[in-house]
LOSEFI-635761 format. One record per atom (N, C-alpha, C, O): x, y, z. Coordinates in steps of 0.1 Angstrom, whole numbers, plus 5000, padded with zeros to 4 digits. Layout:
BEGIN
XYZ/...
//
This chain:
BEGIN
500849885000/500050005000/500950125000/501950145007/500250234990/501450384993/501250425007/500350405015/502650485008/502550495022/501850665026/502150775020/500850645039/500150785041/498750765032/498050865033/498450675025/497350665016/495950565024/496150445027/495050615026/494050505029/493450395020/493750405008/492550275024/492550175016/491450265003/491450234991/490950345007/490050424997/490550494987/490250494975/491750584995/492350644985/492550584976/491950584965/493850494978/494550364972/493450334958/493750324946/492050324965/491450234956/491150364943/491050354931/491150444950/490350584944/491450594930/491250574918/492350624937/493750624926/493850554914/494250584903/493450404921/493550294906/492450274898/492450214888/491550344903/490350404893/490250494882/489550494873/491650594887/491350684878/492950644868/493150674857/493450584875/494950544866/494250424854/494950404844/493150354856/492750274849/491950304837/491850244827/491150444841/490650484835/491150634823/490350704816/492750634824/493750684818/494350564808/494350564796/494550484815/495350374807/494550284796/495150244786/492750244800/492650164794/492050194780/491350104777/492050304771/492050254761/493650244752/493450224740/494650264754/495950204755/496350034753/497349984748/495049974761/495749864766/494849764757/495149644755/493149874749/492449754742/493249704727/493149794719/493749624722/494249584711/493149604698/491949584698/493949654688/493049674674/492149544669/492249434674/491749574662/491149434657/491949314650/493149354647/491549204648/492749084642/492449104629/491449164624/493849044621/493649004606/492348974602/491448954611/492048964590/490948894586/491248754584/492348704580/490248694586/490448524588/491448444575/491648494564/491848344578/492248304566/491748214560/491548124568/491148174544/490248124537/490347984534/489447914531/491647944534/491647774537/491747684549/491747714561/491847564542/491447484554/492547424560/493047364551/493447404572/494547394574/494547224579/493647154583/495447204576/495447024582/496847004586/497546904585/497247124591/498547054599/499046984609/500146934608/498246954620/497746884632/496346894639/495346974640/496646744645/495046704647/494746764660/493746714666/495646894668/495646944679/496147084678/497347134678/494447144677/494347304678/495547394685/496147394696/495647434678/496647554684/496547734683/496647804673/496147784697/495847914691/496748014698/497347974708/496848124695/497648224704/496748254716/495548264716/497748264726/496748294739/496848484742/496648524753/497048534735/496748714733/495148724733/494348674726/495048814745/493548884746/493548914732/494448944724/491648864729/491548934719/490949094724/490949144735/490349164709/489849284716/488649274725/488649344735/487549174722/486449094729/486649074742/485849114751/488048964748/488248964759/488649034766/488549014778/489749184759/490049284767/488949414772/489049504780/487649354759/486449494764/485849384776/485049444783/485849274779/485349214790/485649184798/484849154807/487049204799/487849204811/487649384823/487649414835/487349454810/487849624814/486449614821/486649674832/484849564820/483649584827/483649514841/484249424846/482849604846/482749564862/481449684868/481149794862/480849634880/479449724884/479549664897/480049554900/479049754904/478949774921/478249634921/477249594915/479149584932/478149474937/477149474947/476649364950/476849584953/476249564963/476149764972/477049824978/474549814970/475149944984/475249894995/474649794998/476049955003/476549945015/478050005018/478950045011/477949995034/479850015034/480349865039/479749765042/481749915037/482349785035/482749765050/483449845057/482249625055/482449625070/483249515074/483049475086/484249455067/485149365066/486249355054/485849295044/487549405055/488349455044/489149315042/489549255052/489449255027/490549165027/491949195037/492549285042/491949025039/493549055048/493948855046/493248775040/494748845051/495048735051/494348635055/493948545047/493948665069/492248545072/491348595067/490548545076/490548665059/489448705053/489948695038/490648775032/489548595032/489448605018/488548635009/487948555002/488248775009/487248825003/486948975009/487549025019/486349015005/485149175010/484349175014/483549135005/483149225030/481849215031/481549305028/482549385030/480549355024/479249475022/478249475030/477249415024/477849535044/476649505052/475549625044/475849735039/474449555045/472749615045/471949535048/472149445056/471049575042/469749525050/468949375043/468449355032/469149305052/468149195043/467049195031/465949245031/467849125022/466949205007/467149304998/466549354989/468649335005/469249444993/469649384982/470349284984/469449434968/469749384956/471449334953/472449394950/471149264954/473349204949/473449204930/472749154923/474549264928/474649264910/475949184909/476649164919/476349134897/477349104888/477749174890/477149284891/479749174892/480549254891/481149284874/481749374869/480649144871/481449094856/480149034848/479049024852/480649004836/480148914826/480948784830/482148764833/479548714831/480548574830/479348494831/478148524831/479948344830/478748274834/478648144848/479348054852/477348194850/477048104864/477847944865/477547844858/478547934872/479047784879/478647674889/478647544889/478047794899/477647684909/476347814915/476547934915/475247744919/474447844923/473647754934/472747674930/473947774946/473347654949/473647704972/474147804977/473247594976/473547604992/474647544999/475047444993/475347565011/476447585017/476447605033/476647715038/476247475041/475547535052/476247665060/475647745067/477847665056/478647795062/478847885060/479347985066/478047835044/478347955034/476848015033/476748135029/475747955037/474347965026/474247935017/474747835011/473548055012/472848064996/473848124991/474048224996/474648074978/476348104972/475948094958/475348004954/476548214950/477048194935/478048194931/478448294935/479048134924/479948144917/479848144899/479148074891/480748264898/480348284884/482248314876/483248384880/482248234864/483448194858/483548384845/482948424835/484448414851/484448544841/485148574831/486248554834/484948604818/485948614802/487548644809/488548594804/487648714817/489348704820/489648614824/490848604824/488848494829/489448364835/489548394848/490248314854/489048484857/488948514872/487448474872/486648464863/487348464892/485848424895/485448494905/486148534914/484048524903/483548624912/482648544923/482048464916/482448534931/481848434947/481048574954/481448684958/479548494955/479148584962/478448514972/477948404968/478448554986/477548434998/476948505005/476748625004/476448415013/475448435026/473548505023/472648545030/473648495008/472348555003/470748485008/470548365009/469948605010/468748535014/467848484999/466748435000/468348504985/467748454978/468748434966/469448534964/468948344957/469248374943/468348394930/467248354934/468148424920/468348514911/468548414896/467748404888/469848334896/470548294886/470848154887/471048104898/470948084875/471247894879/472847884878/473447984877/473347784879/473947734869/473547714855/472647644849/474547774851/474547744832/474147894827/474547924815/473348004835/472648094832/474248174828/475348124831/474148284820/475248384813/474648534816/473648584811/475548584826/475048684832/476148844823/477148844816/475348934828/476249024827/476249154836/475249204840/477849214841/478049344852/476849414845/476349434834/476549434863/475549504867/473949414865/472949484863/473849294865/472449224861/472449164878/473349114884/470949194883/471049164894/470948984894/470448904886/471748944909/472048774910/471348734921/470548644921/471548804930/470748784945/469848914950/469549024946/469648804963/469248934975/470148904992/470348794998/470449044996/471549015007/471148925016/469948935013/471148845025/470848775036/472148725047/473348755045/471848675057/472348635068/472648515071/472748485083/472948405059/472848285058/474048225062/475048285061/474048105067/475648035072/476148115083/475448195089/477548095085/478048175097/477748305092/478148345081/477048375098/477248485096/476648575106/475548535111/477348695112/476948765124/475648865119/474748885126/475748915107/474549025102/474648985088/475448905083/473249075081/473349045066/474349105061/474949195067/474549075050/475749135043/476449025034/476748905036/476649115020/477448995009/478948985010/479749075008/479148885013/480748875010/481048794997/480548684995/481748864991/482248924975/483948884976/484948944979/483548744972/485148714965/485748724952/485048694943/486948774950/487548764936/488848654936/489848674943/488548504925/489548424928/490448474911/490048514900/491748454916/492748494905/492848404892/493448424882/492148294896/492448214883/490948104882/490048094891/490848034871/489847914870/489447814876/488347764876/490447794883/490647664894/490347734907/490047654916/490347864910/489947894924/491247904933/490947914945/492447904930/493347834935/493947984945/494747964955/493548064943/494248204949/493348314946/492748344936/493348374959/492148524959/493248624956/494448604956/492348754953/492848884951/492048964959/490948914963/492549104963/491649184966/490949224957/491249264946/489249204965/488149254957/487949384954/487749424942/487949484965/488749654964/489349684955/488849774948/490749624951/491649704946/490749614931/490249694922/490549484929/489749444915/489349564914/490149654912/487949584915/487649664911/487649794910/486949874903/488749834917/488949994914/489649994901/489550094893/490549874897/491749904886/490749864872/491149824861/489049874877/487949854869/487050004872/485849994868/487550114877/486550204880/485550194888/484650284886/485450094898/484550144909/485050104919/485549994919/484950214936/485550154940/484250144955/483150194953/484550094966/484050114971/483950134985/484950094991/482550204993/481650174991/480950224975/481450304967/479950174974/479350244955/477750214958/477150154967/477350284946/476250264940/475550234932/475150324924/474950084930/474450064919/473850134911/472950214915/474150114897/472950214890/471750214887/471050114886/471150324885/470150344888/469150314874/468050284872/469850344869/468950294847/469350164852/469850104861/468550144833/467949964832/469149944832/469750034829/469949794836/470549704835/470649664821/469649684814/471649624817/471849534803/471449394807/471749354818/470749334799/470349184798/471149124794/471849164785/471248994800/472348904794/471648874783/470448894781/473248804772/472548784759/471948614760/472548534768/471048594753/470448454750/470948414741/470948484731/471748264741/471948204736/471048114722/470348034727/471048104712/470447954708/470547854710/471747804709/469447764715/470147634717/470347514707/469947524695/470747444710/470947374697/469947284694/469347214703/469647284674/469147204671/469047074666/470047014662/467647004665/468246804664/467146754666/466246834669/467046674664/466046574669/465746544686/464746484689/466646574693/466246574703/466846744711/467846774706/466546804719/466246914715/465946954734/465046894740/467047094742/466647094751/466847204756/467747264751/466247294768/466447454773/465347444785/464347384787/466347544791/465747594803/464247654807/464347764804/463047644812/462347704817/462747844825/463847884828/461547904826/461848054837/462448004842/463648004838/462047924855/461847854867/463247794870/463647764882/463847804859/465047684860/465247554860/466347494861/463647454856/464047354853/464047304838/463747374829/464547184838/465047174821/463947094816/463247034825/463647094802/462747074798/462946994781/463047064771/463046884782/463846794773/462446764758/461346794763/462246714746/462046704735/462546614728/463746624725/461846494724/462746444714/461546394700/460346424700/461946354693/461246304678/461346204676/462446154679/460446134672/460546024666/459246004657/458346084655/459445844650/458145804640/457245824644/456445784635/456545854654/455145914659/455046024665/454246044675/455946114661/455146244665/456546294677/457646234677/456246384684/457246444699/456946424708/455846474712/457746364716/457946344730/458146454742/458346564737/458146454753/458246534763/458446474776/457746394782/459746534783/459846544801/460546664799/461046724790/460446674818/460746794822/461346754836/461046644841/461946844840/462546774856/460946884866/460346984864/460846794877/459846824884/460046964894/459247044898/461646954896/462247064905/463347104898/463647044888/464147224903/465247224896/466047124902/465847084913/467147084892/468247004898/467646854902/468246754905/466446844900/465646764909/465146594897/465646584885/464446504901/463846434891/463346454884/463246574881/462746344873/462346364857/461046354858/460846324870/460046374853/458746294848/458946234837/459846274829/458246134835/457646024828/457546084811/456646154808/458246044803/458046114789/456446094784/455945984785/455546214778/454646194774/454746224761/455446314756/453746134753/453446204739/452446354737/451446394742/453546424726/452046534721/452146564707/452246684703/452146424696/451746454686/452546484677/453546414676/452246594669/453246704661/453646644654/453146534654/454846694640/455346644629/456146464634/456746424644/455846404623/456446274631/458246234624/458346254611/458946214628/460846214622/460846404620/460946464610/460846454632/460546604629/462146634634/462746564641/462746794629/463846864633/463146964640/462047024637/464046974650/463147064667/464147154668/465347124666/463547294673/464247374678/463447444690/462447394694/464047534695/463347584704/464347704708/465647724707/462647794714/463847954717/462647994732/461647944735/463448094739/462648164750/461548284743/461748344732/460748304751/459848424742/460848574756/461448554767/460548704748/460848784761/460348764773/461148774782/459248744776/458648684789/458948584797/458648574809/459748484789/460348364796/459748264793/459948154799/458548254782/457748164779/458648104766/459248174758/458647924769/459847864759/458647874750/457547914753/459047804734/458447784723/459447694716/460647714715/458747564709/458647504703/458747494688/457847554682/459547444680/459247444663/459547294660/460447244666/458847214651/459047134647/458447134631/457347164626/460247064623/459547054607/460446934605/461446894610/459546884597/459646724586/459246774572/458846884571/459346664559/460046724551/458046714544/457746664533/457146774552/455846774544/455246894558/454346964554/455546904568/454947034573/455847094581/457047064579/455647204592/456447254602/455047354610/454347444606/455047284624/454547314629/455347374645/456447334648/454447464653/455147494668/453747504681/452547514679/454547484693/453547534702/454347574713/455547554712/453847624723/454647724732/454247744743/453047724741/454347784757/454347794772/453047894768/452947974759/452247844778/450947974778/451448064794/450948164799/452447984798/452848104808/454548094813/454847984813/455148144815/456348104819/456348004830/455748024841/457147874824/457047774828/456047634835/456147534843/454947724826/453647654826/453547554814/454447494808/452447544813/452047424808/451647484791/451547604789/451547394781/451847404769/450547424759/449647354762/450347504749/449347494738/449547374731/450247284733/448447424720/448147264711/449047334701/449547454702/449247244690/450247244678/449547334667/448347324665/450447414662/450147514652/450447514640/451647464641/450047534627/450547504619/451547634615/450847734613/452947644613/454047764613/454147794598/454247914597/454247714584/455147674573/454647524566/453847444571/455447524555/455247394547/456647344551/457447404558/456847174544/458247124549/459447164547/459747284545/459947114548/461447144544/461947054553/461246974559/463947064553/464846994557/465646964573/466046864579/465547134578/466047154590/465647264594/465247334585/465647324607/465647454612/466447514622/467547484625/465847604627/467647664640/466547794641/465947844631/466447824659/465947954658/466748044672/467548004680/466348154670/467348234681/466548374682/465648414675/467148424692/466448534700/467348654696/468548654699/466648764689/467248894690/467648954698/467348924710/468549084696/468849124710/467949214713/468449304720/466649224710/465649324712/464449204724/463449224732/465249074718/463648984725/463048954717/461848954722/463048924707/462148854695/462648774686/463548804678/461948634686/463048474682/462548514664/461648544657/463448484664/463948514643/464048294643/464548224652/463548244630/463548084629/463948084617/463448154608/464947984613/465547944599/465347844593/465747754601/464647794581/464247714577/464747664561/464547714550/465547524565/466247494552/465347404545/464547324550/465547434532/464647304517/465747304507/466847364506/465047224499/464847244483/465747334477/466847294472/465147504477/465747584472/466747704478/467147804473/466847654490/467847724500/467047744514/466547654520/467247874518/466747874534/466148034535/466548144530/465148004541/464348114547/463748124561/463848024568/463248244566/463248264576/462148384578/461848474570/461748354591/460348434599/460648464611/461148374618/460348594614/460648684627/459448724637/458348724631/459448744647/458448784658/458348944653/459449004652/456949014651/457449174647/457149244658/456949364655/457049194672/457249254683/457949104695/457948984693/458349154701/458949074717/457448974715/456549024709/457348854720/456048804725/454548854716/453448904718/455048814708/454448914694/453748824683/453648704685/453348864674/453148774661/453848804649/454648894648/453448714642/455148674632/454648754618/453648804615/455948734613/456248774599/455548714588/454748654595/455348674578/455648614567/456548524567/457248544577/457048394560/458148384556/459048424543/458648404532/460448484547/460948624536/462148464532/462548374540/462348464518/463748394511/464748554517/464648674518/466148434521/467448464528/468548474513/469748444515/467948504500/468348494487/469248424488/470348464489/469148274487/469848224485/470248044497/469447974503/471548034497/472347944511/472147774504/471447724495/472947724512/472747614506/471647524506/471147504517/471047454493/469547404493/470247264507/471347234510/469047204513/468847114521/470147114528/470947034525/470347204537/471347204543/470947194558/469847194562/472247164566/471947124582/472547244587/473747264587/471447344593/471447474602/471447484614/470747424622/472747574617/472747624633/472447714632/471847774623/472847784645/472547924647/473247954660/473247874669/473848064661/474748144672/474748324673/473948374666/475248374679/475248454685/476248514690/476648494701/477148634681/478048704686/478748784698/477748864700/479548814706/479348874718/478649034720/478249094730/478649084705/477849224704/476149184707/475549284711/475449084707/474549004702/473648994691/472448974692/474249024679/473949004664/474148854663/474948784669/472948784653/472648694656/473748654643/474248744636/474048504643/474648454628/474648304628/475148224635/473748294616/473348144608/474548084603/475448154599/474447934604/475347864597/474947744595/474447674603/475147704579/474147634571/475447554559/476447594552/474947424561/476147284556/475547224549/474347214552/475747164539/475647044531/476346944524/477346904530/476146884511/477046774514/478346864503/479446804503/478046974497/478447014489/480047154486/481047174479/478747234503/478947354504/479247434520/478547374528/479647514526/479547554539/479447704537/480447764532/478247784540/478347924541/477647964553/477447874561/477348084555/477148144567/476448324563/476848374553/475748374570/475048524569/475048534584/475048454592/474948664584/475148744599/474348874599/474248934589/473748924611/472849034613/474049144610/475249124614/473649234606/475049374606/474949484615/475449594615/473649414627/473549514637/472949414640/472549314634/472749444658/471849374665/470149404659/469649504653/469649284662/468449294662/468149384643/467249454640/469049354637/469049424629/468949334613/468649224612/469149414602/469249334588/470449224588/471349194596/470349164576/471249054580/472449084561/471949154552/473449024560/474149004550/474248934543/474248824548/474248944533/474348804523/474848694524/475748694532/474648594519/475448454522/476548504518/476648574508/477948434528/479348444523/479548254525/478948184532/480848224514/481248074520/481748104535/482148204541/481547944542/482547954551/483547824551/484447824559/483347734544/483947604542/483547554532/483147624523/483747404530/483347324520/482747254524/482547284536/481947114518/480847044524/481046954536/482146924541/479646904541/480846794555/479046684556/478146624549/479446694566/478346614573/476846654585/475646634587/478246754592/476946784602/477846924612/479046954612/477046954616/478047104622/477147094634/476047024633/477747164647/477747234656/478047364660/479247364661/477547484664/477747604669/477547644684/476547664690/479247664691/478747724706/479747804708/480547814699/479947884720/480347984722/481247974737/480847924747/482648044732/483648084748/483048104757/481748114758/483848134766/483248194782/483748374777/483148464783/484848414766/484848524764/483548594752/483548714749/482348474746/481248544740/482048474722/481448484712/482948434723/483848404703/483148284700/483148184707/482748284693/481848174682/483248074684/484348104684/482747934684/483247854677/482247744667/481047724669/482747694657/482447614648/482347484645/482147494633/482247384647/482947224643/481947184634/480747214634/482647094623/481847054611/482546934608/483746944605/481746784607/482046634604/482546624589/482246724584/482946554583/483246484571/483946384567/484146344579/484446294558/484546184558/486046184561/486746084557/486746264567/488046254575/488246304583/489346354586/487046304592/487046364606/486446474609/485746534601/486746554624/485946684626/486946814623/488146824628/486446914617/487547024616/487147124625/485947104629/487647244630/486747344634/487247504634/488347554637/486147574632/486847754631/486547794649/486047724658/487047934649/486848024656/486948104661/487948104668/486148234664/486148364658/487748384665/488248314673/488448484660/489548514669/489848684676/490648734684/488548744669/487948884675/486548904669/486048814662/485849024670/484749094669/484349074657/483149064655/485349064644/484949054630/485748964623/485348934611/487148904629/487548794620/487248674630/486948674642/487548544618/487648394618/489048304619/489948364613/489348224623/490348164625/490048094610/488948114605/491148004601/491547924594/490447754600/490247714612/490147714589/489747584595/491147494602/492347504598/490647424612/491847334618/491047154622/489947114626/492147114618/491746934622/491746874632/492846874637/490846824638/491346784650/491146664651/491046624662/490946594642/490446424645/489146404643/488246464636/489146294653/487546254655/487346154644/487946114634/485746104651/485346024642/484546074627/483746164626/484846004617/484646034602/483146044600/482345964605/482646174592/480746174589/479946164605/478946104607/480846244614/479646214628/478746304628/478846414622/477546234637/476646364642/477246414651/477746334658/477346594657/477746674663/477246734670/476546824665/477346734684/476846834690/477646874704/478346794708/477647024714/478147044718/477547094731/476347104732/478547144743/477747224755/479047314762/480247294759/478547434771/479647424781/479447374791/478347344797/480947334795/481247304814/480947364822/480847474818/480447364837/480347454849/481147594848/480847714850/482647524844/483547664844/483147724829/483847834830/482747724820/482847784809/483447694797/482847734787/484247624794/485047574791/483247464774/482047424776/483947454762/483447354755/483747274752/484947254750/482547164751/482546994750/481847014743/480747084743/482946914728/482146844719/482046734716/483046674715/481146694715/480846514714/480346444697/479446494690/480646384695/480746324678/480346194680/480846144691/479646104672/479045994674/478945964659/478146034652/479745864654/479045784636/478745634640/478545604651/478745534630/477545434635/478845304639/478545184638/479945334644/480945264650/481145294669/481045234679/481445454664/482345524682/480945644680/480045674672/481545704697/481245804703/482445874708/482945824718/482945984702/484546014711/483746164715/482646184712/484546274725/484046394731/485746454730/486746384728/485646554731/486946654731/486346774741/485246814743/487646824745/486846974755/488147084760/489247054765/487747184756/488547244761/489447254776/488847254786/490847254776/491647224783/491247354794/490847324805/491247484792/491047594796/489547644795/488547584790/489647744800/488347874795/488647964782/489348054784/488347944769/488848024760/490347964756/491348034753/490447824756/491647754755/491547654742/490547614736/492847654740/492247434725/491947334739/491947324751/491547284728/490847154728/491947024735/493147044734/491546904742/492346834743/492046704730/491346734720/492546604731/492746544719/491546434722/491346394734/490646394711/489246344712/489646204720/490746134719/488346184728/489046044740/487245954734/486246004729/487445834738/486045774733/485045824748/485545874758/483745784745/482845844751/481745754750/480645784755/482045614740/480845484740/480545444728/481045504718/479845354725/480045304710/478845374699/477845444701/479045354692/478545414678/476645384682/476145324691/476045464670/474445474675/474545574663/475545604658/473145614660/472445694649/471945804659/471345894654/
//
């Protein structure tokens, strides 16, 4: 500490030194991607340099908590308390996404959340949470409410910052955040919060996403129509799969409405129909008719709150938008063009501009919104033909890519805000189906299945390569 300086000043100081220094420290944007496909090893390799994405995510941070600070880091205290009143609002300090959300008899009611710098933010003793596991939050989105839970003498949040992934060593939460511009005590702000972005989830034949409520809510297809369970609590047991009908050998997707009410799509290659929560995390409508057949679909949520759905045939791929949040729909408009009968994902940039990606046996291209919530661009290539693709995303918000073919899985990914990495090899089994998730900590698993093996690969890190594909069980359709 300078000497003659209080812990305030100190903090005061690296607030404003931080906010001298950091546009200095954000890097320009990357090369633009490179257009072939590389096969030099079957084990990704990327530079570990912030991109500019993880250095504008690193630089955010928001009051966790009013109050004053009534327990300062020191050697036996690993962490910061903030006392108020039972039921004071607790915020995200960071973007990041939820890890563990759950109870602790010493601790209480506890979040842990995995942040794009690879540090973690721990918040305890809360009389309510807010956020699950798996949820993708963003500084300043409220998580809790304060409480007096586990050891604890009064209400009040104690607010840890761990230095690395693993948890393995704390920092001061204070000086964190001052060399982030706030220091404290502080005050949350007072305008709307930014909403975290919604992800898409992936599409398939079997097909699955969260409720309001937090429990999961599973889908699958088969020759008679779609299936349905749901877990009864969160975290908790299944119910009993029931039938309800709908297209039969159908491709499923599904998105949240702004309200929190999920929705349904299902198309086979003679109709496409959907049905949807009549309340957040209630109980379901009858089946609607959306469209005529086609091949596949993928739908995703604007950053306004309104699910946009893509629909591949015949003559390429089109698509129908909500013309309000919780709204009623468009027409269906032609995307001029993309490849006919192709296998569609859909993802989501860390700006949250949405972007399609659409494969065949032929061709690999891709179109992207050019603003949020906004118009979209023409089809560009992005590969050559394969088998089957997957689309998920870092713990720093960068697209990644994987796409099957008859010599295994290759994969891109973004390496900033507007370029692409080069395709890279990484093995795997030949022509699989693909699909992917993140880990607790952030980290992606992808898993590949053809009618021999099941192998999975997963990132070693947060925002890290991959380790080298290991089996995961035997082959299946």
């Amino acid at each position: 500490m300078l000497r003659g300086l209080s812990r305030r000043a100190v903090s005061s100081v690296l607030a404003v030194s931080a906010a001298l220094l950091l546009p200095a420290l954000v890097p320009t944007s990357p090369a633009a991607a490179r257009t072939t496909a590389s096969t030099a090893s079957t084990t990704s390799v990327r530079s570990t340099a912030p991109t500019a994405s993880v250095a504008s995510a690193a630089s955010t941070a928001a009051c966790p908590a009013a109050g004053p600070v009534s327990q300062h880091f020191h050697s036996g205290h690993n962490g910061v308390d903030v006392a108020n009143g039972v039921g004071t609002p607790i915020y995200a300090v960071s973007d990041g996404e939820v890890t563990i959300s759950g109870y602790e008899p010493g601790y209480g009611q506890w979040i842990r959340i995995q942040q794009p710098d690879g540090r973690i933010s721990e918040y305890g003793h809360m009389s309510r949470r807010d956020v699950f596991a798996g949820d993708r939050v963003v500084a300043g989105q409220q998580i809790a409410l304060m409480g007096s839970e586990g050891n604890s003498t009064g209400p009040h949040l104690h607010l840890r910052i761990w230095g690395d992934s693993s948890a393995s060593y704390g920092v001061d939460p204070e000086v964190y955040l001052a060399e982030r511009g706030v220091v404290l005590p502080c005050t949350p702000g007072t305008g709307p919060r930014p909403k975290p972005l919604v992800y898409p989830s992936e599409s398939g034949r079997v097909v699955s996403a969260r409720s309001a409520d937090g429990r999961l809510e599973v889908f699958a297809a088969g020759n008679d129509g779609i299936h349905h369970a749901w877990q009864r609590e969160v975290n908790g047991d299944w119910s009993p799969w029931e039938s309800l009908g709908g297209p039969a050998d159908a491709e499923l997707t599904l998105a949240p409405n702004a309200d929190g009410r999920l929705e349904l799509f299902a198309l086979n290659g003679t109709t496409f129909q959907h049905r949807w929560q009549l309340s957040p995390s209630g109980g379901w409508s009858h089946w609607e008719g959306f469209g005529e057949g086609g091949r596949d679909t993928a739908a995703g949520v604007n950053a306004d709150g309104r699910i946009e759905v893509y629909a591949s045939g015949p003559v390429g791929l089109f698509h129908r938008y909500q013309l309000a949040p919780n709204g009623g729909w468009s027409g269906w408009e032609s995307t001029g063009g993309g490849p006919a009968d192709s296998r569609v994902e859909m993802g989501k940039a860390p700006d949250g501009r949405l972007e399609v990606f659409a494969l065949n046996g032929t061709t690999f291209q891709h179109r992207y919104q050019t603003a949020p919530s906004g118009g979209w661009s023409a089809w560009g290539p992005f590969g050559e033909g394969g088998h089957d693709l997957t689309v998920d995303h870092n713990a720093d918000g960068r697209l990644e890519v994987f796409a099957s073919g008859p010599v295994g899985v290759f994969h891109r990914y973004q390496t900033g805000p507007s370029g692409w990495s080069g395709w890279e090899r990484t093995g795997g089994p030949a022509d699989a189906q693909l699909t992917s998730e993140r880990t607790p900590d952030g980290r992606v698993e992808v898993f590949a299945m053809n009618g021999t093996t099941a192998m999975h690969s997963w990132q070693t890190a947060v925002n890290a390569p991959y380790s080298d594909w290991a089996p995961f069980g035997s082959g299946g359709t």
